[in-house]
Every structure is written in structure tokens, then in C-alpha cells.
N, C-alpha and C positions, 0 to 999 in steps of 0.2 A: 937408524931412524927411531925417534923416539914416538911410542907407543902413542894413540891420541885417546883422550879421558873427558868422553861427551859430559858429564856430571861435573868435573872439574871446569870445562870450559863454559859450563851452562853457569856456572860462578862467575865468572870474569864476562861473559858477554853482556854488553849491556843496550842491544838491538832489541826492542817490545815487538818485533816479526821472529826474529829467531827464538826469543824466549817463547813464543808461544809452540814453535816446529818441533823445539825441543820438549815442551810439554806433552807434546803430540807422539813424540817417538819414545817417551819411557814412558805414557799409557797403554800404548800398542807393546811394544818389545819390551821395556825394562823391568826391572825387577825389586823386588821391596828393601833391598841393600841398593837401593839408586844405583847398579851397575845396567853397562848396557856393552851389548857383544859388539865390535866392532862390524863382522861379517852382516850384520843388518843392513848395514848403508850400501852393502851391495846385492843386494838380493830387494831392495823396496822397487815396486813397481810402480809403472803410470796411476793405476788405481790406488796406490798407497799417498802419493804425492798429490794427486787431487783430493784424495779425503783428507788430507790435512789442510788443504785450500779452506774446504767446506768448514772445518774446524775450527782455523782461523775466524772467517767470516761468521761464523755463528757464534762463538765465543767472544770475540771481540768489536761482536755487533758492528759491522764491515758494512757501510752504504755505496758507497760510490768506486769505482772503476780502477781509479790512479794508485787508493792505496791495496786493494789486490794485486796490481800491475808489481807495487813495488816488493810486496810478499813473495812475489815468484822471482823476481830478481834476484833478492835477497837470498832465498832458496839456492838458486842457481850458484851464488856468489858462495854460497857455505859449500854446496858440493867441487867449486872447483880449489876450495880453499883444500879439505879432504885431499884432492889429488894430488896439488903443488907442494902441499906440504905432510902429507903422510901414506902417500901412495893408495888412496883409499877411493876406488871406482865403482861409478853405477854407468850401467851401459845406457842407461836413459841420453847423459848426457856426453857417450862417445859414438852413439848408434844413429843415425842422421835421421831413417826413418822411426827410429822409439821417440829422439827429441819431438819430431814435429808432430808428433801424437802425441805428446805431453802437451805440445804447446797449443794444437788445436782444443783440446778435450779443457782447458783452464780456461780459454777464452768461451768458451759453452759457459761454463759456469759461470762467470763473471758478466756473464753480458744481461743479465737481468738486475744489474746494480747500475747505479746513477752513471751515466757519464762526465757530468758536471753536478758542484759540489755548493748549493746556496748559497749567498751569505748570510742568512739568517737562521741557519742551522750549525752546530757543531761540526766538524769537520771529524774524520776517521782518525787523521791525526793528532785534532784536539782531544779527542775522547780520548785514544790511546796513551796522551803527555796525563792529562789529567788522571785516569783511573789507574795508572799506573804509578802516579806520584804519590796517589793516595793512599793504595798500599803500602807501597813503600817506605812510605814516613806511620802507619800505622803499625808497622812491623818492627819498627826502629827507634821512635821517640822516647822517652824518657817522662816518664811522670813528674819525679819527684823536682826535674829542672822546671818546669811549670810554676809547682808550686813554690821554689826559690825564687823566682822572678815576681809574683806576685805578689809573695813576701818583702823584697827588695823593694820595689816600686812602693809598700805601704810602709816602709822605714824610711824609705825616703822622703814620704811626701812630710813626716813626722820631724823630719833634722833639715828640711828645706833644698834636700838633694833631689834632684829631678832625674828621675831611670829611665829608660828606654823600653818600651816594650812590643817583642815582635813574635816573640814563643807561645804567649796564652792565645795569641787575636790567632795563631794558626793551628792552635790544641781546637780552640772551639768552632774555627769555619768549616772544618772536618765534615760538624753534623749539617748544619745547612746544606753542602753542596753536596753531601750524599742522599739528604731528601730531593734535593732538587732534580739531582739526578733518575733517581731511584720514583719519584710520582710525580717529574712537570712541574713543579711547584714552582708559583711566580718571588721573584726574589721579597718585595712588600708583605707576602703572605709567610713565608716563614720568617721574618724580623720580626713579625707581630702575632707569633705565639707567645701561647700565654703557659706558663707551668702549669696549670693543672688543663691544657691539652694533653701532655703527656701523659701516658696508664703503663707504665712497665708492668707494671704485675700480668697484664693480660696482654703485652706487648704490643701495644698500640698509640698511634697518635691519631686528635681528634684535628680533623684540616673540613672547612665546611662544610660539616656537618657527615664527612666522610669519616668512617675507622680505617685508616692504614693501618695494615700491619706492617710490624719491625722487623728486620732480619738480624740475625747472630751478632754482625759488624755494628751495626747504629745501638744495638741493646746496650753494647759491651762498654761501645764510647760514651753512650748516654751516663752509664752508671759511674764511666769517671770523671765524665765533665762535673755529672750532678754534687759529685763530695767536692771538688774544685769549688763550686758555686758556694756550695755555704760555706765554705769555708771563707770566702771572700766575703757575704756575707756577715758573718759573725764578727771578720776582723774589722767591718766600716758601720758596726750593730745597723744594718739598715735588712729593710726587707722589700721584694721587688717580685710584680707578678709576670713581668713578661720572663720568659724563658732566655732567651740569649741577654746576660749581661757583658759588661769588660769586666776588667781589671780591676775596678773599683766599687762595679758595684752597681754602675750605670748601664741602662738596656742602649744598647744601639742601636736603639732610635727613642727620640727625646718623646715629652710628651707633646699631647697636639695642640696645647695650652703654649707649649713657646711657638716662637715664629719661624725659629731654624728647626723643623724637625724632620728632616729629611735624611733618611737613614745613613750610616756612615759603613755603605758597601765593600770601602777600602779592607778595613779589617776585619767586617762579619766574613767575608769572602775572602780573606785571607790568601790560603793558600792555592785559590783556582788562580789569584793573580800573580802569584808566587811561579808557578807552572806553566801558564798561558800567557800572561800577561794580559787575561780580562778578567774584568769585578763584577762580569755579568753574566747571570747562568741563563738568562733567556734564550741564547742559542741553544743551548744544553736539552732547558723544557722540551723544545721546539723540535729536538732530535727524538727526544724519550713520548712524545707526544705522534711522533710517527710510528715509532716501534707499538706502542698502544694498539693504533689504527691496525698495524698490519699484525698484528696478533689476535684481532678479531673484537675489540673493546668497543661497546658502540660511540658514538659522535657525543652524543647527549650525554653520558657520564664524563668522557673527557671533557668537553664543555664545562659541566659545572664543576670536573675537581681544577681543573686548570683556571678557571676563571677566564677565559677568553671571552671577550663576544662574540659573537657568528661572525660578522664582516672582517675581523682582526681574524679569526680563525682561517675563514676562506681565505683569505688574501694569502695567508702563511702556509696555506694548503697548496694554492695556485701554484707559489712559488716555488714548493719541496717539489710536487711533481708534475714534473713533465708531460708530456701531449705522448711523447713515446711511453714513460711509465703507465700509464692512464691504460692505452689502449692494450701494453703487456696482462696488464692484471686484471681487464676484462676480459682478454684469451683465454686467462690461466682459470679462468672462475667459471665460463661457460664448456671451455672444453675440459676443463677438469671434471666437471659436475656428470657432462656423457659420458667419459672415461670410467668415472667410478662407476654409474649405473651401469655399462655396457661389462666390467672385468671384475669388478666384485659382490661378491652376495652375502651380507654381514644376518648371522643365527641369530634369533633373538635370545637375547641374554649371553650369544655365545662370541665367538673370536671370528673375523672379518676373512675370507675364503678368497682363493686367486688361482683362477683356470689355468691349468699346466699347457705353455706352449705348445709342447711335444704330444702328452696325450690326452690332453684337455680333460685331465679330470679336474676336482674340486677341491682343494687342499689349505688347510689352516696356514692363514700369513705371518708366519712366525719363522724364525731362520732354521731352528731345528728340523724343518719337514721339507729344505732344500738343498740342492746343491748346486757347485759352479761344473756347466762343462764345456769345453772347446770343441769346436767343428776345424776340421783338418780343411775344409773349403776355404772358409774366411778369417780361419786362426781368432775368432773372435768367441769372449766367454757368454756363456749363457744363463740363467736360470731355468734351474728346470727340478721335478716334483722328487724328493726320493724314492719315492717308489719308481718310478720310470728311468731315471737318471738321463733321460733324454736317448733312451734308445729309438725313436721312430726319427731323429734327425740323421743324418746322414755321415758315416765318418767321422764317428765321435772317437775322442783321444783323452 
């Protein structure tokens, strides 16, 4: 039986839940030659496989219920692939009572995510098709075919040859839908940047009257779209202050002087309809405008960077959360708030302290100053202070 070679097969799989389990098990276990021991996949525990749940979900910014549902299938479906085909087991999934304490402890976790999934927000899946597309083709595309195409299309329009163009409208929809993504932006609002919103030098753009800042990805693409532009530029000697042009030269979207100027969404947005088959990031907004909220952003700056009105906000508020999310995150915020004043007591200027179970003393919340121990009673792990190690608990092992 032949050997199995997680890095090799992290090549050939092309499931966006495995790639991320695998990302999860060569940060935990592997090694900086991307090799990874076999003998891991039998020795990971419930706690191993639920922190990659969490991993998931947090890296892949995970809302609703169905698509963790499907993470853990997926899971499952790789470990029994392991066994069918390389002899390769974890007692999780041959031990009746380990499984159903896998599959209790995932259902904990998951159950403070949506159960249903709006229609006027992005779906886990759509996020997942798109930011992975997006990679993808940013990892992979070709510049200099860009510029052939551009080129092409302006010799032809010179010998009365008509070219097709679908490479540059998907080189430049890149940056829109990763602003869009990345601060809520309404689609009308980035069509009608203007080039000097942009300030690369201080890695910003100016969006009403907001500075965002640029991350490494949008910097990188700006600075190639930007030689693209004049260069298109130069070849139609015209000059243009909005930011996003085509192919020729022209902003997409016309001026407000003609009567059709209604932006041409199809290929600003390109490649989100390329991957989803929608030309509209407002769901998208709508998703990254909740992630805001629950990251602690107040209402009144999303308001005014998103441009929403209040009643169009409510409405879209109403309808993200639920009667049941409503009343979770009023639990989590009053019993959370007793929780902390009752079990921590943060030094001034210093590091946040946590009363040891066992012998209640006062100890720095940093992982260095604990450890894990078992109780021979309820076979269940503990935290407890190093210095004590949990010796006033009973039958420790």
C-alpha cells in the first residue's frame, strides 16, 4: 500500500473545507519542508478537530450553520478516505462513545451561527467561491497577456478588426470587489472614484471623506493595474479622472451629461460574476457590514462609510438577525460582562489574572503559567495554575 503524502494531495484537492483542514494540520504538526508525519492523523483528538472547526469559522469568516454542518462531513469524509484507502485511523471515528463526543462538542460550537442563511446577504458559500477565486487567479494570471489584449483590441480598432475583450474587464474587477469586500462599499461608490482618491504612497484611499487603508494584496494590484492604465492611456493620447477605465480608455460609467449613464456592472465586476454568477456586491457589503457590527464598529461610522440610510440599514439589519440571534448576543454581553468582573482582575498597566480552580490563587492569563490535567473521576481535562498543577482536585493523573 502506497505511502499517503498530505502536501501532495493538498495539491490535487480542490474542496475550499479541506484546503483550509489542511492548512490547519501543517500549522499545528507540519514542518517548514511542507512534510507532515503520517502518525498525526492518529493521535489528533476531539480538541484537535474542534479547534480546526473554530479555525475554519474564523478564517473563513463562517455565518450560518449548513456550511459548518458541511465542514464536518467533509472531515469525516477525508478520515474515512484515510482508512479505505491507506490504512490510516483515528479512534475518534471507530470509538462510538469518542465519535458522539466529537459530534456533541461541534454542535456547541456551531450553534451560535445562523440557522438560516438571508437572501440579502452573501452566503458562506458565495464567500467561499469568490475569495477563493480571487486568489486563485491572483496567484496565477499573467500580466503581460493583459497587455496583449489591450494591445490587440487597439490594432484592431486601427485595421477595422473588432477583438473581443474578457482578460482586462477581469484584471481590473479584482480591485472593486476586493474594496467591496474588504469596507462595504456600495457598487455606484467605487465606479465613481476618482484617481487622485487613491494615495499609494501613504497606502490609502479616500471613500467619503473616510481614509481606508490598503492591505499588501489591493497595494500590489493597484500598482499593476496603474501601469496598465496609462499605458492605455497614452496609446488613445486621452486623459481620464475617474479611476476605473476599460480598455480604451473609457470610465465605466459614462458621464452624467449622457442619458445612458448607468454603469456597465457586467465587466467592472467582472470576475465576481465570472465565480457566482452575480454582478452585485451588495450582498457581499451586507455580509462585511455585519462582520463590522460584530467586531465592535459603532452603527454611525458604518452608516456613513457604507452610505446606507437608517430605514434601508434597519430593514437589512432586521432581516440578517434573527429574534433567536438577538436574544443570544444579549446573553453573551450581560453574562459575559458578570463573568469577567466576577473571575478576572486586569493590573493596571499589567496582564489580565484568572483564579486557579484548584487553589484559587491569582495567576497571569497567559498559557505559560498553565497546564492541562485529568481527573481519574470524570476522565475530563482541566485547567489548572502551574504552580498547583491541580493537586487539591481529586485523583489527578
Amino acid at each position: 500500500m502506497a505511502d499517503f503524502n498530505l502536501y501532495d494531495y493538498s495539491k490535487e484537492n480542490k474542496n475550499t473545507k479541506l484546503k483550509v483542514f489542511i492548512e490547519y494540520l501543517f500549522e499545528k504538526c507540519g514542518n517548514d519542508n511542507n512534510e507532515f508525519d503520517n502518525n498525526y492523523f492518529t493521535i489528533l483528538t476531539v480538541d484537535d478537530l474542534i479547534e480546526s472547526l473554530s479555525y475554519y469559522i474564523i478564517n473563513s469568516s463562517i455565518t450560518a450553520q449548513n456550511t459548518a454542518n458541511t465542514y464536518i462531513a467533509k472531515l469525516i469524509d477525508f478520515f474515512k478516505f484515510l482508512s479505505d484507502n491507506y490504512g490510516i485511523r483515528n479512534d475518534i471515528f471507530t470509538n462510538y462513545e469518542l465519535y458522539n463526543q466529537f459530534i456533541f462538542r461541534y454542535k456547541e460550537i456551531i450553534a451560535g451561527l445562523r440557522k438560516t442563511e438571508s437572501k440579502d446577504i452573501a452566503t458562506d458559500e458565495q464567500y467561499e467561491l469568490l475569495t477563493n477565486g480571487l486568489n486563485e487567479y491572483l496567484n496565477t494570471y499573467d500580466i503581460t497577456e493583459i497587455y496583449d489584449e489591450v494591445n490587440e483590441y487597439y490594432e484592431g480598432e486601427q485595421t477595422g478588426i473588432k477583438k473581443y475583450i474578457q482578460k482586462y474587464h477581469r484584471f481590473v474587477s479584482v480591485l472593486p470587489v476586493m474594496l467591496i469586500l474588504k469596507f462595504a462599499l456600495k457598487d455606484l461608490t467605487v465606479v465613481l472614484l476618482e484617481l487622485n482618491d487613491l494615495d499609494l504612497e501613504n497606502e490609502l484611499i479616500m471613500v467619503n471623506g473616510f481614509e481606508l487603508p490598503l492591505d499588501y494584496e489591493l497595494i500590489k494590484h493597484f500598482k499593476s493595474y496603474l501601469k496598465v492604465r496609462d499605458h492605455i492611456l497614452e496609446l488613445y493620447s486621452k486623459q481620464e479622472n475617474k479611476l476605473f477605465i476599460k480598455h480604451n480608455g473609457v470610465p465605466y460609467i459614462k458621464s452624467e451629461k449622457e442619458r445612458s449613464n448607468s454603469p456597465d456592472y457586467g465587466n467592472f465586476l467582472k470576475i465576481m460574476k465570472d465565480f457566482i454568477g452575480s454582478q452585485s456586491g451588495e450582498i457581499f457589503a451586507v455580509r462585511r457590514i455585519v462582520e463590522m457590527l460584530d467586531k465592535g464598529m459603532d452603527i454611525f461610522t458604518v452608516l456613513k462609510l457604507t452610505e446606507k440610510s437608517t430605514q434601508k440599514f434597519y430593514n437589512l439589519m432586521d432581516d440578517v438577525y434573527s429574534k433567536e440571534n438577538i436574544n443570544k448576543k444579549i446573553h453573551q454581553f450581560f453574562y459575559g460582562d458578570t463573568k469577567i468582573d466576577r473571575k478576572y482582575i486586569v493590573k493596571k498597566g499589567g496582564t489580565p489574572e484568572v483564579k486557579c480552580p484548584f487553589c484559587g490563587s491569582l495567576v497571569e492569563a497567559v498559557s505559560e503559567e498553565w497546564v492541562l490535567v485529568q481527573l481519574k473521576e470524570d476522565g475530563k481535562k482541566y485547567l489548572a495554575c502551574r504552580k498547583c498543577k491541580g493537586e487539591n482536585g481529586n485523583h489527578i493523573i
